[in-house]
N, C-alpha and C positions, 0 to 999 in steps of 0.2 A: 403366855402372851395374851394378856388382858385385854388393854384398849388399840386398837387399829387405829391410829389420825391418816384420816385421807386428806392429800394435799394436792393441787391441783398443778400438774406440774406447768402449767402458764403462769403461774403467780408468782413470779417472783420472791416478794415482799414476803408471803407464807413461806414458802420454800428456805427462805433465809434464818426462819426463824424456828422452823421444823424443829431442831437438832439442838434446839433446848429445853423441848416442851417434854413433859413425861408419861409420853408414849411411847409402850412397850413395842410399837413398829409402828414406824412411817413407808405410809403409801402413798408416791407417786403417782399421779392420775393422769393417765395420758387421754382423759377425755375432756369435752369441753372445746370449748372457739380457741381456737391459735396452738393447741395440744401439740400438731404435727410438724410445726415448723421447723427447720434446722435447727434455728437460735434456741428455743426452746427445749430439743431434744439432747442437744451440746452441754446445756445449764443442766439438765437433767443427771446425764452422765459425770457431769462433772461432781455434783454434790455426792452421788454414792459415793464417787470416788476419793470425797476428802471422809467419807464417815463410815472409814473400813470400820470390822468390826472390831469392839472393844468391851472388856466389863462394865456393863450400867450402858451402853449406850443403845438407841432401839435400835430394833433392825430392820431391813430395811428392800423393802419391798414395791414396785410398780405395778399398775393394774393398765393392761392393755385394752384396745377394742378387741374386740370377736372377729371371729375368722371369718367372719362376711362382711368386714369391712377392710377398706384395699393398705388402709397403713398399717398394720397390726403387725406386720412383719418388718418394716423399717424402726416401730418403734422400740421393738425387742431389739434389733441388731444396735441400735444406735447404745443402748445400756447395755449390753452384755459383756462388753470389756471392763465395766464397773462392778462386776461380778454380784450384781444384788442377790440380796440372801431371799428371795422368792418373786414369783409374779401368780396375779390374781388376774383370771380373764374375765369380762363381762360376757353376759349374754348366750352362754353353754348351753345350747339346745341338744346335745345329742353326743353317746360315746368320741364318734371321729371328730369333732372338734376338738377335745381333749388331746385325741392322738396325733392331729395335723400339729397343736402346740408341741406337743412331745418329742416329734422329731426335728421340728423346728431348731428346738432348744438343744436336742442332742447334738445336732450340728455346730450350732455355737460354742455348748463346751467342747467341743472337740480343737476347734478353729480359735478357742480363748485360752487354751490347756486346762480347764478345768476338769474334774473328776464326773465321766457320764453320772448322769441321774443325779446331781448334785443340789439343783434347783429344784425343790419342791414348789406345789402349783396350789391355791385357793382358790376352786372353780366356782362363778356368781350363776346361779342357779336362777330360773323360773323368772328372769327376765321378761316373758311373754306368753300367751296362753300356749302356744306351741311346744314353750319350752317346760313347762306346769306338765304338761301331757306326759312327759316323759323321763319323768325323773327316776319312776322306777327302772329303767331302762342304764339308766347312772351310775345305779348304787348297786344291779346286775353286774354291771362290766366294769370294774375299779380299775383305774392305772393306779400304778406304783406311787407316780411323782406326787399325788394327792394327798393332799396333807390337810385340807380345809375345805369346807363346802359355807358356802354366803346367799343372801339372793339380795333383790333388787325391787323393793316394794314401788317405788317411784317408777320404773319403766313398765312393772307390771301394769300398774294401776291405770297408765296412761293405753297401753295397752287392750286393757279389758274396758276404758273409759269409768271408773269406778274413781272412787276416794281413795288416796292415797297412804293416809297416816290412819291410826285408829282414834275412834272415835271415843265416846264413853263409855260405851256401849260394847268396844275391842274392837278389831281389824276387821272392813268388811269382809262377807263370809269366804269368797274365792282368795282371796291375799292373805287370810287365815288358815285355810287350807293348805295353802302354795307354803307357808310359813310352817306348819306341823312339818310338813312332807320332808322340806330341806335338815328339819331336827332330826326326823326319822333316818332320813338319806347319810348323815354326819355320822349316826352312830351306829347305821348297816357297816360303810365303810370301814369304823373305829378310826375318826379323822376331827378335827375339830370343828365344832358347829360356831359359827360368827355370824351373829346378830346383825341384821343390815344397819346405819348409822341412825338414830333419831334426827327429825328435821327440826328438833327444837331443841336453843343451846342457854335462852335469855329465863328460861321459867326453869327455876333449878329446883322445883316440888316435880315438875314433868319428866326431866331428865331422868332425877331419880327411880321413879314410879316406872318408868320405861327399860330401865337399867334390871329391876326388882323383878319384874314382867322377865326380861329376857332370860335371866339367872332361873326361875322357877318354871320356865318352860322347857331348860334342857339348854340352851346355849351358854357353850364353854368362855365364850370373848364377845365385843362389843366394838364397830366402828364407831369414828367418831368424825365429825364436820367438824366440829370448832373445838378449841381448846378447853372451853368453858366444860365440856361435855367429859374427859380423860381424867378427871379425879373421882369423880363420880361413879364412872364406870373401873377403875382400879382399887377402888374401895370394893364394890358389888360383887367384882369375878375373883378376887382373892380369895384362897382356898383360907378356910379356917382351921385353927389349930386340932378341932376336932377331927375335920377333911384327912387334913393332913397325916395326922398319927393315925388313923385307921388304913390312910393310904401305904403307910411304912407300913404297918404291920402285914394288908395284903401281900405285897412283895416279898416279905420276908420270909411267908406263910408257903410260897410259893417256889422262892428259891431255897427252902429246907425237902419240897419237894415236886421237883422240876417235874413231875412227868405225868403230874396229876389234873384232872380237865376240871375236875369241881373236889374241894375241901372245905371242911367248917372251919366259921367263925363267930365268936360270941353268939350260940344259938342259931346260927343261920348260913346256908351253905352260900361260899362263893365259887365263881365258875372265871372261866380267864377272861370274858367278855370284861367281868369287873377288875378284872387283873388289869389289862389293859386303861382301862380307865385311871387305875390307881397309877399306873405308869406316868401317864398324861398329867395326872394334877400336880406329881410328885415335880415330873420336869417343867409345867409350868409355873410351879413354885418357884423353881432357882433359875431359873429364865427371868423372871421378874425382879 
């Protein structure tokens, strides 16, 4: 799962046209002015529910408020009969948030008949200095349901009062930090690390360069704001055929001998850490 298209689930007009764009998952955004409305949260449910899943089609996923704000749990119940294939919560300061989400959702599969634990979660990290503080604390205490770690350069920044986007210069230094940490955090885990979205979609030299940036720092996938941004980033996170065949081959190497913690390969030992990886690129290969 390459590029993430965030979509705003007040937007109608986007919304409408989500489900042609080539986006390996579309995210519903339940933030933003008029997010919470009924009519809005009805149009919401109603789209998962025509774009069950299919071969080739993305998947399909909403991103809630945080658990210190009072709709975060209407807007989950209002989709949950649509059975989306994941939810991303903003603004994760700390393990029990995680887990208020977790049981939340346990409830729902229960109440919707789906299979517990079925929903996996992409938690949006470092949203605020509070939340920066504590990530080790995160990546100490894993749920299960985690499947992907994000952050939030725009709330941070607004947060610490700093700049937002990187400069020429790179990210300023705190949102640079906060940025490693989340890589770090992704692959303590062994979870997907996703790149927050670039705020530029009109300069296709920047996009790029931002795409290049994310790939060579460690992030597995890439949001996106505008359409304009989702070839670019599906070009950048695609595994390469060289990726790829060493990816087989770790596996291989692995399942001839299941019980082994580290084995050679071409000169150089692999450990399961890189197993796991190789797992990851393999299935986001044919996921794509």
């Amino acid at each position: 799962m390459r590029s993430w298209l965030m979509v705003p689930a007040a937007n109608e007009a986007r919304l409408a046209r989500a489900a042609s764009l080539p986006a390996d998952v579309v995210v519903i955004d339940f933030h933003g002015p008029g997010a919470s409305s009924g009519e809005v949260r009805a149009r919401a449910a109603a789209w998962l529910a025509a774009q069950a899943p299919a071969p080739g089609r993305a998947a399909r996923w909403v991103r809630i408020r945080p658990v210190t704000a009072p709709q975060w749990r209407e807007d989950l119940a209002a989709v949950m009969p649509a059975r989306p294939d994941g939810v991303m919560m903003s603004a994760v300061e700390q393990p029990e948030d995680i887990r208020r989400l977790g049981s939340e959702l346990y409830e729902l599969e229960q109440s919707h008949g789906m299979a517990p634990n079925s929903v996996p979660l992409v938690i949006e990290l470092g949203a605020s200095a509070r939340g920066a503080i504590g990530l080790e604390r995160l990546a100490l205490d894993p749920h299960p349901r985690v499947a992907g770690v994000t952050w939030n350069p725009a709330m941070l920044a607004r947060d610490l009062g700093s700049a937002a986007a990187p400069g020429r210069i790179g990210w300023p230094a705190a949102l640079a930090q906060v940025r490693a940490q989340v890589v770090l955090t992704a692959k303590a885990m062994g979870v997907l690390a996703l790149e927050a979205p670039s705020p530029v979609w009109r300069d296709a030299e920047a996009i790029e360069r931002a795409c290049a940036l994310a790939r060579r720092d460690g992030f597995d996938a890439m949001a996106a704001l505008h359409p304009a941004q989702l070839a670019p980033i599906n070009a950048r996170f695609a595994a390469t055929e060289e990726e790829l065949d060493e990816a087989a081959r770790i596996v291989a190497l692995f399942e001839d001998e299941p019980s082994a913690n580290v084995l050679p390969l071409a000169g150089r030992m692999i450990d399961r850490a890189q197993l796991a990886r190789a797992r990851q690129v393999l299935a986001s290969a044919a996921a794509g």
